[in-house]
C-alpha positions in Angstrom: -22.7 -2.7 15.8 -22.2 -6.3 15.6 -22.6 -8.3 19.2 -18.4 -9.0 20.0 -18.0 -12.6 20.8 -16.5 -13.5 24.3 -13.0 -13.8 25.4 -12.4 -17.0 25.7 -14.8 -18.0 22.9 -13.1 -20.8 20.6 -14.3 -20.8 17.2 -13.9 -23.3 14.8 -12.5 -25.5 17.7 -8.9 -23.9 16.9 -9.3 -19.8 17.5 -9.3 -19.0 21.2 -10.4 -15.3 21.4 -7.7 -13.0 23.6 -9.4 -10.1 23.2 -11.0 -7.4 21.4 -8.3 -5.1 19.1 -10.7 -3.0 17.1 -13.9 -2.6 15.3 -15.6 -1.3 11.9 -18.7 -0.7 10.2 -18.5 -4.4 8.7 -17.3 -6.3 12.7 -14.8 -7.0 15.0 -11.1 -7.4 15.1 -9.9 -9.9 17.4 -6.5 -11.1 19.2 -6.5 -15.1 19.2 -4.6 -17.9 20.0 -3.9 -20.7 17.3 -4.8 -23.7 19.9 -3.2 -26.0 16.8 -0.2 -24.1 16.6 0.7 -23.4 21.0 1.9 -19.8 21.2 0.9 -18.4 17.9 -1.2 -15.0 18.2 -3.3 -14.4 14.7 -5.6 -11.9 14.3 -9.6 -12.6 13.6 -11.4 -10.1 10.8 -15.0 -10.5 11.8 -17.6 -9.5 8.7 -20.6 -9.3 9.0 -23.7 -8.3 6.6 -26.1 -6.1 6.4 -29.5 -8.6 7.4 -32.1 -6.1 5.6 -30.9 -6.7 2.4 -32.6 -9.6 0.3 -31.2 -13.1 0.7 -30.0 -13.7 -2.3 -27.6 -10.3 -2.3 -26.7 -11.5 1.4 -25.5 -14.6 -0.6 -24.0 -13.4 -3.3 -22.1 -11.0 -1.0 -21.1 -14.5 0.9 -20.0 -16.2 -2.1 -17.9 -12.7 -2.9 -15.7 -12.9 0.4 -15.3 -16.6 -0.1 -13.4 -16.0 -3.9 -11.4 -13.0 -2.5 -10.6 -14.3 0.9 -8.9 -17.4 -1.6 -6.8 -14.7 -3.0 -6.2 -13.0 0.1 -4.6 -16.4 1.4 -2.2 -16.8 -1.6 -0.8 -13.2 -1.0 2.7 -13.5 0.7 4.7 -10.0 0.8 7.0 -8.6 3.4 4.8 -5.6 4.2 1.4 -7.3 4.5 0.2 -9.7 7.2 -0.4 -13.3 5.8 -4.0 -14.6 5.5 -3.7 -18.3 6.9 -7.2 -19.1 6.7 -10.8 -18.3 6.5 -14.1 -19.5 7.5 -17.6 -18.9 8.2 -19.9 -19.3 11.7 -23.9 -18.1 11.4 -24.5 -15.0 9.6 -20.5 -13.8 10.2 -17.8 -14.9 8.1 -14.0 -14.5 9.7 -10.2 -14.1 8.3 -7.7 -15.7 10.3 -4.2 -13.1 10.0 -0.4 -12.9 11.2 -1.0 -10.6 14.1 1.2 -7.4 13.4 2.8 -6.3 16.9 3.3 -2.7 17.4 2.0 0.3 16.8 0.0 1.9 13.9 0.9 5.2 12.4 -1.2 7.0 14.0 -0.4 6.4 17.4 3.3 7.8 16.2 1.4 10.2 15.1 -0.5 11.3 17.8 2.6 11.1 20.2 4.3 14.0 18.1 1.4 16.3 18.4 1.4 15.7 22.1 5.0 16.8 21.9 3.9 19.6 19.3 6.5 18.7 16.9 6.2 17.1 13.2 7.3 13.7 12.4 10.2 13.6 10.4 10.1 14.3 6.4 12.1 11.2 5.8 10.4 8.6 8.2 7.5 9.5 7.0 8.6 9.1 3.4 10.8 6.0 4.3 7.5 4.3 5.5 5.6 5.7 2.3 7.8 3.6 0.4 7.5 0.5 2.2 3.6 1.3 1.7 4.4 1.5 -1.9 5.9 -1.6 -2.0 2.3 -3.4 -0.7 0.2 -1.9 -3.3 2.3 -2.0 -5.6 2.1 -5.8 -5.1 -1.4 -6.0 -4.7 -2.3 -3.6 -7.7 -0.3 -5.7 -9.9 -1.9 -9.5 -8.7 -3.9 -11.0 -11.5 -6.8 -10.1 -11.2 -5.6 -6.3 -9.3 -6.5 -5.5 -5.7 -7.5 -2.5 -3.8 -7.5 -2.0 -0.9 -9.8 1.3 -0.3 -9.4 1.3 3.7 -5.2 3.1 3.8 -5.2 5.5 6.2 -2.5 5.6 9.2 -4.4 3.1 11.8 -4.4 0.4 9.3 -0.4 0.8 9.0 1.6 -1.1 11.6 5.1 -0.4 12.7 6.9 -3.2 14.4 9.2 -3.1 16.4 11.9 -3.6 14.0 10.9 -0.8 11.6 9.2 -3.3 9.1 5.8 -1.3 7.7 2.2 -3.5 7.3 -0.6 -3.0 5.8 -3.4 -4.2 7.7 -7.4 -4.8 7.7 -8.3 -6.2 4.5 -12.2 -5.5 5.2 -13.0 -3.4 2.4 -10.7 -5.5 -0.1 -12.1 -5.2 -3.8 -11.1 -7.4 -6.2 -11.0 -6.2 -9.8 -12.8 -9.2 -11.5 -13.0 -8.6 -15.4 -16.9 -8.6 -15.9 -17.7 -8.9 -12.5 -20.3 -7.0 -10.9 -18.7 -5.8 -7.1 -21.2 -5.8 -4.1 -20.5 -3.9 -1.4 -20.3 -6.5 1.4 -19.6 -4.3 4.4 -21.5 -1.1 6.1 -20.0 2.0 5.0 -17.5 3.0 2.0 -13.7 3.9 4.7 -13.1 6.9 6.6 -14.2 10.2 5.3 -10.8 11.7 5.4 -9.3 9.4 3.0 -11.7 8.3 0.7 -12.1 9.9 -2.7 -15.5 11.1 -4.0 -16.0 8.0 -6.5 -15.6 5.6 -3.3 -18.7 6.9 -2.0 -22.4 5.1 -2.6 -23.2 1.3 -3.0 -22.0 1.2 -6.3 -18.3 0.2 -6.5 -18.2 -0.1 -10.3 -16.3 3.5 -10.0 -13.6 2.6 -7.8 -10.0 1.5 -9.3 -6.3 1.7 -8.2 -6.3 5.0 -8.6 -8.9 4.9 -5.4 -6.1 3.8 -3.5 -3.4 6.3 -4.1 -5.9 9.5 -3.1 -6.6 7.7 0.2 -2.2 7.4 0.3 -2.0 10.8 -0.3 -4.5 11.7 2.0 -2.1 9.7 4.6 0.9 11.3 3.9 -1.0 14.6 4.5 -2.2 13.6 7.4 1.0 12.8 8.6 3.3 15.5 7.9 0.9 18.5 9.2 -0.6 16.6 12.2 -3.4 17.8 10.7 -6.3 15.6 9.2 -7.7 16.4 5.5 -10.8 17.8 4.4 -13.1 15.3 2.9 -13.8 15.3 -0.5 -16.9 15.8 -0.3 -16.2 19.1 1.4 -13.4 19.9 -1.5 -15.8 19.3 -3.7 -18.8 22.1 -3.1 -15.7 24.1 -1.6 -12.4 24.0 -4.2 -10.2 25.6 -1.8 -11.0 23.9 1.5 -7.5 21.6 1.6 -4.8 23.8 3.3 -1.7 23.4 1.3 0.8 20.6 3.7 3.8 23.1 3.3 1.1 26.2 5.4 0.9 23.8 8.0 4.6 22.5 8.2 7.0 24.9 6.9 9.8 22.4 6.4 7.7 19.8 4.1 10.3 19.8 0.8 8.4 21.4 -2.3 8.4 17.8 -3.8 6.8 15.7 -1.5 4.1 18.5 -1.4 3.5 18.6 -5.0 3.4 14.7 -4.7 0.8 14.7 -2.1 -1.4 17.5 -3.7 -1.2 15.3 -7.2 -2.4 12.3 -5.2 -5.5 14.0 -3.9 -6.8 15.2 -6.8 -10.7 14.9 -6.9 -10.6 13.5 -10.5 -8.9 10.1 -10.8 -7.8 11.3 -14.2 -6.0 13.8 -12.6 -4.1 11.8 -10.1 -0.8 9.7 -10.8 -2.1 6.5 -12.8 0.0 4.1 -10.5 1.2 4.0 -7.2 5.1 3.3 -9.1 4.2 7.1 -10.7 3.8 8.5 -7.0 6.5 6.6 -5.9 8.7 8.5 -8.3 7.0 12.0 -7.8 7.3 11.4 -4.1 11.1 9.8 -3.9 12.5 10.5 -6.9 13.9 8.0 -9.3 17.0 6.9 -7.8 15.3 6.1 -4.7 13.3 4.1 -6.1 14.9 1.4 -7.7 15.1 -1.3 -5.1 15.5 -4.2 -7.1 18.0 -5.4 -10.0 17.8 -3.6 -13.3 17.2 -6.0 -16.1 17.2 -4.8 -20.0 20.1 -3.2 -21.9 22.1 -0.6 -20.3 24.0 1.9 -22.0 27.5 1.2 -21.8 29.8 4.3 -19.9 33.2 5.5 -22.0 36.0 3.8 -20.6 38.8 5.9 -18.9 42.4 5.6 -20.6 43.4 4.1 -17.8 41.2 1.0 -17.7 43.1 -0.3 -20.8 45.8 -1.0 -19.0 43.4 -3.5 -17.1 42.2 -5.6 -20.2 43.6 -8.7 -21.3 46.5 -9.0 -22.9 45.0 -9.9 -26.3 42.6 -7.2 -26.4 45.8 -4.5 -25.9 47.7 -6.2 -28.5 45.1 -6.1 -31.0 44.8 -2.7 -30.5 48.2 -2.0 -30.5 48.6 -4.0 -33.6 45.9 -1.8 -35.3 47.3 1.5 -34.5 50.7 0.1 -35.9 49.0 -0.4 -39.2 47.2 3.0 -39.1 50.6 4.6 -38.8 52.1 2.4 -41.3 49.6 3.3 -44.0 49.8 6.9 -43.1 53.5 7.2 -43.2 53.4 5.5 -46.6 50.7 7.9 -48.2 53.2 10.7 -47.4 56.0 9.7 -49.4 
């Protein structure tokens, strides 16, 4: 475990350390204050490597947080915190985020089971959505990132309901031709990592990655209950209790969704986190934005002629005359 630095501490003569937040396998998480910016709390993502390995990986792995931490700082959606800036200090390397005030899901979560009761069915699915929304963006950047860390302490709620997705620390960037190095200790937390996340080679990982670990979340949160590994699913098939044996009242939907989700093969699993989105919400839910495209066009009631201009009735009008015209004079 990496040495914390000090409170007080002021690193690149603008960060003044609060206090400790958190930790990882990869460093610390810190509470600072922007001494540029008076009154402005960020949060400090502390990585640092691995010093056995060779030099040249340790710089190559350096070289690796500086290109994504570039594209971490040009991210800017609602439900994830916003990289300001990033920089390096010895053998550590630091990002500087909004701090996100509030709690993370799994406190909420944790305060239910101490009242032995489930969290609601629709919170938890109104925050899956907002979830959704982040990697949705993030899967879609050019080139795609994944996340691979979800799980319900690295979701904030704040206190105005607004969802984040925090702790970009084991951030993979899906370079075309790009070999990945695993720059932190460790592959997530067991109980929502899929089986391809785990070893030092990446290579197998993709967005798909990130929706096992979201269904493995959603699991979590509904039954209280935490998941079986997949390692443990895999040498024993029928480990996971199914959601709805643990809470009765999870709809048949959401637990077909969440079951799909943590499928052990990828190919198995939805191939986007939209395609969740829909299996867990449903399609009508879904659509939070305009519709472009062609739309079909709904019959018009009788009643909405009456509403048309006045030269599109009397053209009308004018063509049923002549229908009955020419009808009345093929009768005589």
């Amino acid at each position: 475990m990496p040495i914390p630095l000090k409170n007080g501490e002021l690193l690149r003569h603008r960060y003044q350390v609060k206090e400790r937040i958190g930790h990882g396998g990869s460093g610390n998480i810190y509470l600072a204050e922007d001494q540029r910016l008076q009154g402005r709390l960020c949060a400090l993502k502390e990585v640092e490597y691995d010093q056995n390995l060779p030099k040249k990986i340790i710089m190559e792995a350096r070289q690796q947080f500086l290109r994504e931490a570039t594209i971490l700082a040009r991210l800017d959606h609602p439900n994830l915190p916003k990289v300001s800036d990033f920089f390096s200090r010895d053998i550590r390397d630091y990002l500087v985020m909004d701090f996100v005030p509030g709690k993370d899901l799994r406190q909420v979560m944790m305060e239910a089971r101490q009242q032995k009761s489930f969290l609601k069915e629709v919170d938890v699915l109104g925050w899956a959505n907002q979830l959704a929304n982040a990697l949705t963006y993030l899967h879609t950047q050019t080139p795609p990132i994944i996340h691979r860390d979800i799980k319900p302490s690295n979701l904030k709620l704040t206190p105005n309901g607004l969802l984040k997705l925090v702790d970009f620390g084991l951030v993979k960037v899906m370079a075309p031709d790009e070999v990945t190095i695993t720059i932190v200790h460790g592959q997530g937390t067991a109980l929502y990592t899929p089986l391809e996340q785990y070893g030092g080679d990446d290579s197998h990982t993709d967005l798909r990655s990130d929706i096992y670990a979201f269904g493995a979340t959603i699991y979590h949160m509904l039954t209280n209950q935490s998941p079986v590994d997949a390692r443990r699913r895999f040498l024993d098939p029928l480990s996971l209790t199914s959601p709805s044996e643990i809470n009765p009242e999870i709809s048949p939907r959401t637990e077909r969704a969440i079951l799909k989700a943590m499928s052990l093969h990828p190919d198995e699993r939805p191939e986007s986190v939209e395609e969740f989105r829909q299996m867990l919400l449903g399609r009508r839910e879904v659509v939070d934005r305009p519709i472009t495209g062609n739309l079909p066009q709904k019959p018009v009631a009788s009643w909405e002629w009456l509403t048309r201009p006045p030269e599109t009735f009397l053209a009308w009008l004018a063509a049923a005359l002549t229908f009955v015209s020419l009808v009345a004079t093929l009768t005589h």
